[in-house]
RODO-2510 file (C-alpha; in nm, 4 decimals, decimal comma):
residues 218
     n   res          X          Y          Z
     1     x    -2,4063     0,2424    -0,4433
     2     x    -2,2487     0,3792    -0,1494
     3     x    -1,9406     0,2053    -0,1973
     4     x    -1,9553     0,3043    -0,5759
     5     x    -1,9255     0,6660    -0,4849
     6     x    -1,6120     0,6104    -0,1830
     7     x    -1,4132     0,4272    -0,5025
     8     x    -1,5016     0,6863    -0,7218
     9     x    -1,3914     0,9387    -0,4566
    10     x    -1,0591     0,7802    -0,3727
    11     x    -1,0100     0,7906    -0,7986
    12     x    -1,0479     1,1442    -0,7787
    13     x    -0,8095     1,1667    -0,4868
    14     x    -0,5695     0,9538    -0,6896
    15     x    -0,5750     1,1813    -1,0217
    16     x    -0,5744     1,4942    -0,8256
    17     x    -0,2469     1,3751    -0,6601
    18     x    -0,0606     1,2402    -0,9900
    19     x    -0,1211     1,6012    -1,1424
    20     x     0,0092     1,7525    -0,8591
    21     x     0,3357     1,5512    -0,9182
    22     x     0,3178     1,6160    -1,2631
    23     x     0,2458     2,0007    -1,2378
    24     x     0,4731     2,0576    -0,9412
    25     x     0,8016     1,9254    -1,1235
    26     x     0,7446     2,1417    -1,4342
    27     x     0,6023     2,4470    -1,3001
    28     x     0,7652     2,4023    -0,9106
    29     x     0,5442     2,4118    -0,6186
    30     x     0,5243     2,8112    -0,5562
    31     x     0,3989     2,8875    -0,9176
    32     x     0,1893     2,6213    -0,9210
    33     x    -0,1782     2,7220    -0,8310
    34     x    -0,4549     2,4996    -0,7187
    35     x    -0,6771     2,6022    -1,0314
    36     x    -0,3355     2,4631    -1,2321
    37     x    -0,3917     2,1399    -1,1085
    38     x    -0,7440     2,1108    -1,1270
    39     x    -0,7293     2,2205    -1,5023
    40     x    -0,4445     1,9825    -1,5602
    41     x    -0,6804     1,7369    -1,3684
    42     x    -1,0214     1,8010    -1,5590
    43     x    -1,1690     1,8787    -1,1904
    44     x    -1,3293     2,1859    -1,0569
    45     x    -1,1836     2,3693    -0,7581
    46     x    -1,4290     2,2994    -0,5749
    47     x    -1,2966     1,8738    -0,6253
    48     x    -0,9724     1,9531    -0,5091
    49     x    -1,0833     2,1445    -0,1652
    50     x    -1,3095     1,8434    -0,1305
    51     x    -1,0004     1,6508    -0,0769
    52     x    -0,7089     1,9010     0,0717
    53     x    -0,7705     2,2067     0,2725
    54     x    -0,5026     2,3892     0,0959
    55     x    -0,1885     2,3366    -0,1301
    56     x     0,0121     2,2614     0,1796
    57     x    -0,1810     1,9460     0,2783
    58     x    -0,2408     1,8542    -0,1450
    59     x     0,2194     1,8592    -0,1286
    60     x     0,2034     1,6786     0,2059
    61     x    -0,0445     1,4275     0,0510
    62     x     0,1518     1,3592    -0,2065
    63     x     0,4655     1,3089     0,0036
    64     x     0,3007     1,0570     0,2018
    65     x     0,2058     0,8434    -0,0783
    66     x     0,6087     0,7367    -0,1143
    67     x     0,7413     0,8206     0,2173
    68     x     0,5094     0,6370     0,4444
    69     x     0,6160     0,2721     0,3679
    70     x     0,9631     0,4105     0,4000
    71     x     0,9089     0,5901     0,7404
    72     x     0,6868     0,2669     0,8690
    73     x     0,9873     0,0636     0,7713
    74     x     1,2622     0,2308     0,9297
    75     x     1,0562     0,2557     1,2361
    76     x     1,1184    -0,0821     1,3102
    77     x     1,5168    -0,0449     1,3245
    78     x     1,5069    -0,0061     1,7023
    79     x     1,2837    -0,2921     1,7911
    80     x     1,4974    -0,5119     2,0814
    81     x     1,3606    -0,8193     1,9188
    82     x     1,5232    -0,7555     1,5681
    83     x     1,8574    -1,0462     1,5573
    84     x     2,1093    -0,8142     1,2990
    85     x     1,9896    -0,4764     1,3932
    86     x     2,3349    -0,3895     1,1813
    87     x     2,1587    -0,5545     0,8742
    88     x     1,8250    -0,4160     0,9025
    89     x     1,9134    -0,0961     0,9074
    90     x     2,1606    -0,1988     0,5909
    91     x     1,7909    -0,3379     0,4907
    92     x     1,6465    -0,0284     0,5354
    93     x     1,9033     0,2183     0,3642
    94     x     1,9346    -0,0127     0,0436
    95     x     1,5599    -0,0571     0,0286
    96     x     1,5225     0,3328     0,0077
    97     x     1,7347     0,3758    -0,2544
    98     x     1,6478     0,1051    -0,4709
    99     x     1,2823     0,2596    -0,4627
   100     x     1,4250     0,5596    -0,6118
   101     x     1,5948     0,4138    -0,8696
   102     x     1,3271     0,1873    -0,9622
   103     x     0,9606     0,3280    -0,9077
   104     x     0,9819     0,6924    -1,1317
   105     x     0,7355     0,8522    -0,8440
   106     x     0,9541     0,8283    -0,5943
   107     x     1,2364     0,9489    -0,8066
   108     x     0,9672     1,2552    -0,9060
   109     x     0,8313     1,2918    -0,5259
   110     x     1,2241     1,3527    -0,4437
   111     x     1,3269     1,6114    -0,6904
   112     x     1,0147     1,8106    -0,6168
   113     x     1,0733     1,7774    -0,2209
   114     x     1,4621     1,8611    -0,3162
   115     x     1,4738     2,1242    -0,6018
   116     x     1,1005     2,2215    -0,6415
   117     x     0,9657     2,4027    -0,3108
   118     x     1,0200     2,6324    -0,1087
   119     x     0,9074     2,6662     0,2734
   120     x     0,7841     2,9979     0,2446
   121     x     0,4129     3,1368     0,2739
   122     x     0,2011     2,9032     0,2924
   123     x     0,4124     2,6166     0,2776
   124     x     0,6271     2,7425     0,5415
   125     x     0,4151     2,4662     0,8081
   126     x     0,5828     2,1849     0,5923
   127     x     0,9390     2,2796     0,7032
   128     x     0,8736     2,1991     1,0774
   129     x     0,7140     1,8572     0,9271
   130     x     1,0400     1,8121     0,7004
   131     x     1,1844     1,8554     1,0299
   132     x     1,0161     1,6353     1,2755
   133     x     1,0569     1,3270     1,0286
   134     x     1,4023     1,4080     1,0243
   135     x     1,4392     1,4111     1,3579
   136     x     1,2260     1,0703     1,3578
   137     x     1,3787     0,8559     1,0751
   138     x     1,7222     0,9598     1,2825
   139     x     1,6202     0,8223     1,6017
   140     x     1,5321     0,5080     1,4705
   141     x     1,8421     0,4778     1,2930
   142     x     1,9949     0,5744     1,5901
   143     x     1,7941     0,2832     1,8732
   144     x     1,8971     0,0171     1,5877
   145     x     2,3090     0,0955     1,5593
   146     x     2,2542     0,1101     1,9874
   147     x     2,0829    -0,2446     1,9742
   148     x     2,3914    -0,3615     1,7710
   149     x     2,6384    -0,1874     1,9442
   150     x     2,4529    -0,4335     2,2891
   151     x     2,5043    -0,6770     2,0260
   152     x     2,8488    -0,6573     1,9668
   153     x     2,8038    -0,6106     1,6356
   154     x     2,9886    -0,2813     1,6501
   155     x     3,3472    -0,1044     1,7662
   156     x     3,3332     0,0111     2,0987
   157     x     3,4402     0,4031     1,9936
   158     x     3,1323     0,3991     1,7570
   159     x     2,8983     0,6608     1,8855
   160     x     2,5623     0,5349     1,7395
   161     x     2,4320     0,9144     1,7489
   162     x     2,6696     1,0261     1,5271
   163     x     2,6925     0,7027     1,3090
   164     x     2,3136     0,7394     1,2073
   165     x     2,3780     1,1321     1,1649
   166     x     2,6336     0,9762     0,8708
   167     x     2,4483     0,7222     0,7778
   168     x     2,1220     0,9640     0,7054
   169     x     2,3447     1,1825     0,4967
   170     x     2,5121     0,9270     0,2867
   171     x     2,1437     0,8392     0,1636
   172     x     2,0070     1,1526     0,1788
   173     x     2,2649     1,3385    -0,0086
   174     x     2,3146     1,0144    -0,2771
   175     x     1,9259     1,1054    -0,3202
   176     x     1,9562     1,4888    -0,3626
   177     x     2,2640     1,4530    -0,6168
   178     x     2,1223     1,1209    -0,8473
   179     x     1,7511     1,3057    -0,8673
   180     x     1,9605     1,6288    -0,9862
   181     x     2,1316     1,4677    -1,2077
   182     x     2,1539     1,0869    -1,2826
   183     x     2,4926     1,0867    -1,4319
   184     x     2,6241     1,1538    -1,1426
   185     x     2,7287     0,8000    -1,0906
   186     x     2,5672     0,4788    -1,1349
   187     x     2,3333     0,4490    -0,8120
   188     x     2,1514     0,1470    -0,8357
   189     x     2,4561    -0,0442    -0,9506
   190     x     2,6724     0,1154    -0,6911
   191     x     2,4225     0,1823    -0,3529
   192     x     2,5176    -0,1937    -0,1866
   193     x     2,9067    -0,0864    -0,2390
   194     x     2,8634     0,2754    -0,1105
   195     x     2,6629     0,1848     0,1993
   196     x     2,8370    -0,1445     0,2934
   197     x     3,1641     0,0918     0,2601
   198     x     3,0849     0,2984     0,5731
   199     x     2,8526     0,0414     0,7849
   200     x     3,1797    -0,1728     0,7473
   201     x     3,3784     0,1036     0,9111
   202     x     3,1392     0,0761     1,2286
   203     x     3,1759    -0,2712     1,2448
   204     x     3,4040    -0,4986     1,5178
   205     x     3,7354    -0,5044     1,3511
   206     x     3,5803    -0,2326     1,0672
   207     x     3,9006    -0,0620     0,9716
   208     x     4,0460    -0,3562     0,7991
   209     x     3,7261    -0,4136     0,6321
   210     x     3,6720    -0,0491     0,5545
   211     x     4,0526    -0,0435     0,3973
   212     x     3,9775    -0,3834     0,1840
   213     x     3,6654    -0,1832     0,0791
   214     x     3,8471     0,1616    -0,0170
   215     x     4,0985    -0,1021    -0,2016
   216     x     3,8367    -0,2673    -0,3915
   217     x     3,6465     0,0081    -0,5443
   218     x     3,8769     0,3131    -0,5840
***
């Protein structure tokens, strides 16, 4: 019986969180109230505090659901024992944005993080979170283009600091424009092109390959 009432719990959890996604993209995250989400839910208020303190850890909740296996992943790009660091992290920046294009709650998790919140009251705590994985996800990036630079799998003048910086931004910012607006070019088609294009141009001998590249698909 016991175990009964933990599934039914965790169903509960579950529901709450997929009407938060649903009610934040319509309504955004600051006019969206907790009693909007436990209407939308069929739960009583008293069901959602059971679960999340506030709406601050209900948003962070539902972050987590689609950027943990991301963040677990990418923490691996530094480990010494990896072969190709060059191609993991490759592994790693095509894997997170083929999950966008393919699984619709990432794709709604990212417009809501992008174009529906604001850090302000009490969601302000989430920016210094939004922060600190930031700061995280571009470390690792970072220890995995160092491993390859030990590897020689990189030019000499490539500083690996500023190479993840670019690399973090290329996928970040094909994120924030495709979510806006999927027209904007063809990203699932194109996301092997784009980010071979500038891991090339870190490469041993990357400016020929970079040129080829510009030559290819321009």
């Amino acid at each position: 019986m016991a175990r009964r009432t933990k599934q039914e719990a965790q169903a509960t959890r579950d529901r709450i969180l997929d009407t938060a996604e649903r009610v934040f993209l319509k309504k955004g995250v600051s006019r969206t109230s907790l009693a909007d989400v436990a209407d939308a839910a069929g739960v009583t208020r008293g069901a959602i505090y059971w679960h999340f303190k506030n709406k601050a850890d209900l948003f962070e909740a539902m972050m987590d659901r689609v950027s943990l296996p991301m963040e677990a992943m990418v923490a691996r790009a530094g480990d010494k024992d990896i072969e190709d660091p060059l191609a993991y992290v490759r592994r790693c920046a095509l894997a997170v944005l083929e999950r966008i294009t393919s699984d619709p709650q990432s794709r709604r998790v990212a417009e809501i993080s992008r174009y529906k919140v604001e850090y302000a009251d009490e969601m302000t705590p989430l920016r210094a979170r939004h922060i600190e994985c930031r700061t995280e996800c571009l470390g690792n990036i970072e220890r995995g283009l160092r491993n390859a630079g030990k590897k020689g799998l990189l030019a000499k003048s490539v500083n690996p600091r500023l190479a993840a910086v670019g690399l973090h931004a290329l996928v970040d910012g094909l994120i924030t424009n495709w979510v806006l607006d999927t027209k904007y070019l063809p990203l699932a088609k194109n996301a092997e092109p784009l980010i071979d294009g500038y891991l090339n141009g870190l490469k041993t001998g990357g400016v020929s390959k970079t040129r080829k590249w510009r030559k290819t698909h321009t």
